[in-house]
C-alpha positions in Angstrom: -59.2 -23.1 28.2 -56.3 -24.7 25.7 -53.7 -26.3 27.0 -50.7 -23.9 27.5 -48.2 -24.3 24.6 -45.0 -25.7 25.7 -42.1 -23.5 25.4 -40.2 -24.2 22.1 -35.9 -24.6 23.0 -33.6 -21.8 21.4 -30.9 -23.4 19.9 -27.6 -23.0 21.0 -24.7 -22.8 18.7 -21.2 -23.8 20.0 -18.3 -21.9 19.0 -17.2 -24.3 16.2 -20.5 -23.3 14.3 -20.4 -19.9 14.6 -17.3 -19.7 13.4 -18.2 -21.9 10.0 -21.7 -19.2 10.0 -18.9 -16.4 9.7 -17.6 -15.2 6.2 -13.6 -15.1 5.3 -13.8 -11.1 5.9 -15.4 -11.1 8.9 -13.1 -13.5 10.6 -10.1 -11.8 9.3 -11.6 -8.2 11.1 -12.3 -10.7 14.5 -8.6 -11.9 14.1 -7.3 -7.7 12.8 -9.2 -6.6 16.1 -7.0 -8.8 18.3 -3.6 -7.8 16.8 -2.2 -5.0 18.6 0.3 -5.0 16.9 -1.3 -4.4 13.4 -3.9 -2.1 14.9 -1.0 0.0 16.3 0.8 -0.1 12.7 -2.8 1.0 10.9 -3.6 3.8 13.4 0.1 5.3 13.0 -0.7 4.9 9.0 -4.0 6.6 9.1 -2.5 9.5 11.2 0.2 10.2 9.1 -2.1 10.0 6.0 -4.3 12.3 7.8 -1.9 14.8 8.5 -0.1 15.6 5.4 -3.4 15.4 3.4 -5.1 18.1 6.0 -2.0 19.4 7.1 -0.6 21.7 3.9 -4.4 23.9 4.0 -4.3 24.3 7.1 -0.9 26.1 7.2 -1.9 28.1 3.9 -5.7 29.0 4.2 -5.9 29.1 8.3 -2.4 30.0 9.8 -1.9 32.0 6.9 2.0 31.0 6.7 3.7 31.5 3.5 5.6 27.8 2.9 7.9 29.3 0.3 9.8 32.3 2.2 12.8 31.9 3.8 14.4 33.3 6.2 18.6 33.5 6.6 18.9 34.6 10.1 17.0 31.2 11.1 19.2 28.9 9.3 19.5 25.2 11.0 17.8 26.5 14.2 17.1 23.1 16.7 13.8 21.4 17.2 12.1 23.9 19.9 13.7 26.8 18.7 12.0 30.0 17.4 8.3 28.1 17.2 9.7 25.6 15.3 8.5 22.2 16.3 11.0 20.3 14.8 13.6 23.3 13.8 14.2 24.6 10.2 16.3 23.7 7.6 19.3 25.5 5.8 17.0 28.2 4.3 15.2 28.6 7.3 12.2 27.0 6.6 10.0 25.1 9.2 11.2 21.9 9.1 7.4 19.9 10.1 5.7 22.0 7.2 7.9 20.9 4.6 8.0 17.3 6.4 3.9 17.4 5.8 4.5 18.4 2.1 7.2 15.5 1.5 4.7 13.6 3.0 2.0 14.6 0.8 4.0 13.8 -2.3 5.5 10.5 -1.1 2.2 9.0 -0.1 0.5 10.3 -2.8 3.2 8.1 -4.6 2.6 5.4 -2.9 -0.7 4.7 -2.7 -1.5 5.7 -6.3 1.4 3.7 -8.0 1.0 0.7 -6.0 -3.3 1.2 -7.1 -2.2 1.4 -10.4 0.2 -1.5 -10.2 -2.6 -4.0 -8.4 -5.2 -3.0 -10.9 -3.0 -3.9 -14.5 -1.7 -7.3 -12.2 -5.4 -8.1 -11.6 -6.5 -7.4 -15.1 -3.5 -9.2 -17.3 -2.9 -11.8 -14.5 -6.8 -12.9 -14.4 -6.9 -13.0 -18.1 -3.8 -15.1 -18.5 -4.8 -17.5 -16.0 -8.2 -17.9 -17.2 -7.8 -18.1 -20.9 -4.5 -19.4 -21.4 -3.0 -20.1 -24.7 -2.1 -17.7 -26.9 -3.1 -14.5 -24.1 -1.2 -16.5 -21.6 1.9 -16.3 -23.8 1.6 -13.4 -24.9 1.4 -11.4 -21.3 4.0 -13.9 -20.0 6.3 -13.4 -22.6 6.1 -9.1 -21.7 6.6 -10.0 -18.3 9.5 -11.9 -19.3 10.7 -9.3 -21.3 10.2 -6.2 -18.9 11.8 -8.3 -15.7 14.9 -8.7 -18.1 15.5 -4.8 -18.0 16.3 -3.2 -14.7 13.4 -0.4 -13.9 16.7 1.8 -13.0 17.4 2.4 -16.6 14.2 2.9 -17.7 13.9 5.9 -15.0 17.4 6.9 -16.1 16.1 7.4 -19.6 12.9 8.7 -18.6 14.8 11.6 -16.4 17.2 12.1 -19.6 14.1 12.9 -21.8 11.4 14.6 -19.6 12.3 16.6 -16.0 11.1 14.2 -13.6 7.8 14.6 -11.3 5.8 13.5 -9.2 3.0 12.2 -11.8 5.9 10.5 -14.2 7.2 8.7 -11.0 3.9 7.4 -10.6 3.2 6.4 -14.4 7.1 5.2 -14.7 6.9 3.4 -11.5 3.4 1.6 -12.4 4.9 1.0 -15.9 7.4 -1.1 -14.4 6.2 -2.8 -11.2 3.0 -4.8 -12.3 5.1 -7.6 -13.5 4.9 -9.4 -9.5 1.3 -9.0 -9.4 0.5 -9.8 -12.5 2.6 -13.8 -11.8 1.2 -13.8 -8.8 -2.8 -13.2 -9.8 -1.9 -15.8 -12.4 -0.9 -18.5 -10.6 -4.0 -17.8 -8.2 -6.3 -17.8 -11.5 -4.7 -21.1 -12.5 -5.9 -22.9 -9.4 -9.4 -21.3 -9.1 -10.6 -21.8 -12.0 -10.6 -25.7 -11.6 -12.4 -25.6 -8.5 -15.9 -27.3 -7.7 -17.5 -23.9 -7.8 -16.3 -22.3 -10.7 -16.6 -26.0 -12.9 -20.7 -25.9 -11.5 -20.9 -22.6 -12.1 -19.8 -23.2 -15.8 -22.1 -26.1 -16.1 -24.9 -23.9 -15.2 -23.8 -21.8 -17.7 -22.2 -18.8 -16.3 -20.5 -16.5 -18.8 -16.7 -16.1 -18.8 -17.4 -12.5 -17.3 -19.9 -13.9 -14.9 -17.3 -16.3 -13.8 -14.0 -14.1 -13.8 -16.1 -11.1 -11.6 -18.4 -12.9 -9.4 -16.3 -16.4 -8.7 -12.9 -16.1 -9.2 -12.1 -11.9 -8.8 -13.5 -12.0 -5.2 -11.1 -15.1 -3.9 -8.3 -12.9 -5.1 -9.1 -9.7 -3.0 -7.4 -11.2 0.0 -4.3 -11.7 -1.5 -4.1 -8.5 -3.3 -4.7 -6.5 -0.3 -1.9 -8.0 1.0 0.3 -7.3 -1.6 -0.6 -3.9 -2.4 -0.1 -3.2 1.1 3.7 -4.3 1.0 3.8 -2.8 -2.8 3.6 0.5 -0.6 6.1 0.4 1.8 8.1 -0.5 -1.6 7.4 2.0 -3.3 8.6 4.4 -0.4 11.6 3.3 -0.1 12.4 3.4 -4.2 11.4 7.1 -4.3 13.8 7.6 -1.8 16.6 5.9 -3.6 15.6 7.5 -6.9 15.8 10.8 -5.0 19.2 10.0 -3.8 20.5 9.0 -7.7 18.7 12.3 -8.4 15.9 11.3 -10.9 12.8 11.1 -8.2 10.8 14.3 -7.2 13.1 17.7 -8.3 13.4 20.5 -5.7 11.7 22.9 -4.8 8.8 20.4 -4.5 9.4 18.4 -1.4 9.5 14.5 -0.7 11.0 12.8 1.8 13.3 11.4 -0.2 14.9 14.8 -1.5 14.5 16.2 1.7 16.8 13.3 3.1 19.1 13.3 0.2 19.5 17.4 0.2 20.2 16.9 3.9 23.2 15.2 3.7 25.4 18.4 2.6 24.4 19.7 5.9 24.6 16.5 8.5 27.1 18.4 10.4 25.1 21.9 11.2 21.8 20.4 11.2 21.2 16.6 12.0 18.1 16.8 12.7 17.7 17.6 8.9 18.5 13.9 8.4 16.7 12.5 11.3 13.1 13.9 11.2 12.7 12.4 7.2 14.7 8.9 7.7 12.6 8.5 10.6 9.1 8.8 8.9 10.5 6.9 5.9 11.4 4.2 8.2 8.0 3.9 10.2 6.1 4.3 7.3 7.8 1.1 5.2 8.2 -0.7 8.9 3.9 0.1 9.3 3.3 -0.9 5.7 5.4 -4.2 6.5 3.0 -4.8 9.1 -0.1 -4.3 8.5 0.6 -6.8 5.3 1.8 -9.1 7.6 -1.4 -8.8 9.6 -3.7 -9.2 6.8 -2.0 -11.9 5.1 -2.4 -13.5 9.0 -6.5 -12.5 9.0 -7.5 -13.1 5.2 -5.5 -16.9 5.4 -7.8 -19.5 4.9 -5.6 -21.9 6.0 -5.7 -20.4 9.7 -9.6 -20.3 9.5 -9.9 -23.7 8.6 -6.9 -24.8 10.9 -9.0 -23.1 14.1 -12.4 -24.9 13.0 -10.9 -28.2 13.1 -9.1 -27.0 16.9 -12.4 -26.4 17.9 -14.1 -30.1 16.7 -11.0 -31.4 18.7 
C-alpha cells in the first residue's frame, strides 16, 4: 500500500487581501449595502419611479377612470374625502392621479435630460482632455461661451418662439446643462491619460479608440454616476422654477411643478393643493442628493485605499 498523501493546507486569506482581490464596484455595493441611509433614499426613488410609470395604465385601462373629467360639486374636497386619497383639486379632480402624471412628466425630465446631459459631457469632455490642442480649444472656448449666457434666457426665447413641452424642456435643458460635465470629464481625462497604464498601454500600441473606451472611459463611470445622480435632483427643481416663471410644462398636461405653481391661487381653500406636490418635489431632490452622496462615498478610491492601509495597520 502507498503511503497516505498528506493533506495539502488551504490558504487562508486575511481581510486586507480580500479586500485588494475585490474590484472598485464591488467594494462600492459592500460599502452601498451598509448605508442605510442611501438604501433608504434609493428604495424611496425606485417606488416613486415605479409608481408613476405603472401608475397612469393602471387608472385608465384597469380602473377604468377617466383622468380628464371634472367634477364641480367636488371642488377642493380634503384628503379622505369622497374616495379621494389625497382630496381633489379646484376642478375636482383626484389629486394622487394627477400627482402620478406630474410625476410621470417630471421624472421623465429628469432622468432623460440629465442622460442626455452625461452623455454630450462624456463625449466633448474625453475628447478635449485626450487630444488637446486645437479640439481642446475649441470645446473650451463653447463652454466658455454658453456659461457666459444665462440658460433663463435662452428658455425665455425658446417659450417666445415654440409653446413649451415636455420634449423642448428636455432638448433645451440638455442644450444648456452639459457645460459642468463636460469641465469636469476633462479635467478627469487630463490626469488619466498620463497614467502608468494608459502610457504601457500606448507603448503596446493600443489605438486612441482602444485607449479612450477600454482605459480611460471606464475610470470615469464612477464619477459620472455621481454626478448624473445630483444633475437629477437639479433638474427637478429647475422645472419647477421654470413652471413658476411660466415657460416649463403648459396646462393641461401635469408636472409637479405647474401643479405647485397653479396651486397657489387656491392656498387658502385647498392647502393640501400645495402640500402633496412641494412635498414630492422636496423628497425627490433631497433622495437624489443622497444617493449621490452615497455613491460618491462607495465609488471613492481614496476610501478603498485608505481602509487597505487600516487593515495592514
Amino acid at each position: 500500500m502507498s503511503a497516505a498523501q498528506p493533506a495539502v493546507p488551504k490558504l487562508q486569506l486575511t481581510a486586507v487581501d480580500q479586500a485588494r482581490s475585490r474590484t472598485l464596484f464591488q467594494d462600492g455595493v459592500r460599502h452601498l449595502l451598509r448605508d442605510r441611509l442611501t438604501l433608504a433614499a434609493l428604495i424611496v426613488l425606485l417606488l416613486l419611479t415605479i409608481t408613476c410609470v405603472l401608475g397612469p395604465p393602471l387608472v385608465e385601462n384597469v380602473l377604468q377612470i377617466d383622468v380628464t373629467r371634472t367634477n364641480a360639486s367636488q371642488r377642493f374636497l380634503p384628503p379622505g374625502s369622497g374616495g379621494n386619497l389625497l382630496g381633489t383639486d379646484h376642478l375636482g379632480r383626484d389629486q394622487l392621479i394627477r400627482l402620478m402624471y406630474g410625476g410621470r412628466v417630471s421624472l421623465a425630465i429628469a432622468y432623460s435630460a440629465s442622460l442626455m446631459i452625461i452623455l454630450i459631457g462624456i463625449v466633448l469632455g474625453l475628447l478635449s482632455g485626450y487630444y488637446g490642442k486645437r479640439v481642446d480649444d475649441f470645446i473650451t472656448w463653447a463652454v466658455n461661451t454658453l456659461n457666459s449666457i444665462p440658460p433663463l434666457f435662452i428658455l425665455l426665447i425658446v417659450a417666445a418662439i415654440w409653446q413649451p413641452n415636455a420634449e423642448t424642456l428636455i432638448l433645451i435643458l440638455a442644450l444648456t446643462g452639459w457645460t459642468g460635465t463636460t469641465r469636469l470629464v476633462r479635467a478627469e481625462v487630463l490626469s488619466l491619460k498620463e497614467r502608468d497604464y494608459v502610457l504601457a498601454a500606448r507603448a503596446l500600441g493600443a489605438s486612441d479608440r482602444q485607449l479612450l473606451l477600454a482605459h480611460i472611459l471606464p475610470n470615469l463611470l464612477s464619477i459620472v454616476i455621481v454626478t448624473g445622480s445630483i444633475i437629477a435632483g437639479n433638474l427637478i427643481l429647475i422645472e419647477s422654477g421654470l413652471s413658476f416663471l411660466g415657460v416649463g410644462v403648459q396646462p393641461p398636461v401635469p408636472s409637479w411643478g405647474n401643479m405647485l405653481t397653479d396651486s397657489r391661487t387656491y392656498f387658502a381653500t385647498g392647502v393640501h393643493l400645495v402640500v402633496w406636490p412641494g412635498l414630492l418635489i422636496m423628497t425627490t431632490v433631497m433622495c437624489f442628493y443622497l444617493v449621490g452622496d452615497g455613491l460618491r462615498d462607495a465609488l471613492d478610491p481614496h476610501r478603498v485605499r485608505l481602509g487597505q492601509k487600516k487593515g495592514q495597520a
